[in-house]
N, C-alpha and C positions, 0 to 999 in steps of 0.2 A: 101450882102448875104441874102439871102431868109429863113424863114424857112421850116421845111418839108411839111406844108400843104398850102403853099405860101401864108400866112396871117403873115405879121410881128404882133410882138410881142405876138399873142396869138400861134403861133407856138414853139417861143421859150419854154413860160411858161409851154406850154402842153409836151416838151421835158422834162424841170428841172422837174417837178412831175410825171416822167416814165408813161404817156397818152400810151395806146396804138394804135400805127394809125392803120389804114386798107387801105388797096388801091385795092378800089373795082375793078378797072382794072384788076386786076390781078388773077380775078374770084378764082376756088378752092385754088391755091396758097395762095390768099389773109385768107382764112379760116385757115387753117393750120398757116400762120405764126401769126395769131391771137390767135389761140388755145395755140399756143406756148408762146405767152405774155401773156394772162391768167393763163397759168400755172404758169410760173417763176413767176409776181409779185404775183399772192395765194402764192406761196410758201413762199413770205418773208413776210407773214401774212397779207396783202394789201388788204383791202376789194377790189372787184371787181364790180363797176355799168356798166351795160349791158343796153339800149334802145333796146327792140327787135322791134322795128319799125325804126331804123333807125333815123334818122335826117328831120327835116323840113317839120313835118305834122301840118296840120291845124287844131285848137281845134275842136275837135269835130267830127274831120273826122271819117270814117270807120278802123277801124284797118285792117295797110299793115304790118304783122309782117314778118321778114325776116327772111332768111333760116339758117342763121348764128347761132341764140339764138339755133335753134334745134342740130348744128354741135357742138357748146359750149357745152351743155347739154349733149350730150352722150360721147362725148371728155373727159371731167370732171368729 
């Protein structure tokens, strides 16, 4: 069995501690069901950490902040 982000074992663990995925595929969708996991775990008082650059930038590089942090932000 696979987990959701097809990395064993760090898939599982990021399931048991309510992570919430994104599946960039899925363009606006993907915002929305995001916004919607944002909200529920805020709601059960869950600090929430945001990267608005995304995943797998190089120190130092130029800031690629994504459109997401903005869709968060007014959502919220």
């Amino acid at each position: 069995m696979k987990s959701p982000d097809g990395v064993p074992i760090w898939g599982w663990w990021a399931l048991k501690v309510r992570m919430i995925f994104v599946s960039r595929s899925r363009g606006p969708k993907a915002l929305r069901q995001m916004a919607r996991g944002v909200e529920r775990e805020a709601g059960r008082g869950r600090p929430v950490v945001i990267y608005p650059e995304g995943t797998r930038r190089p120190p130092g590089a130029a800031p690629a902040y994504r459109p997401g942090i903005v869709y968060l932000y007014r959502q919220l």
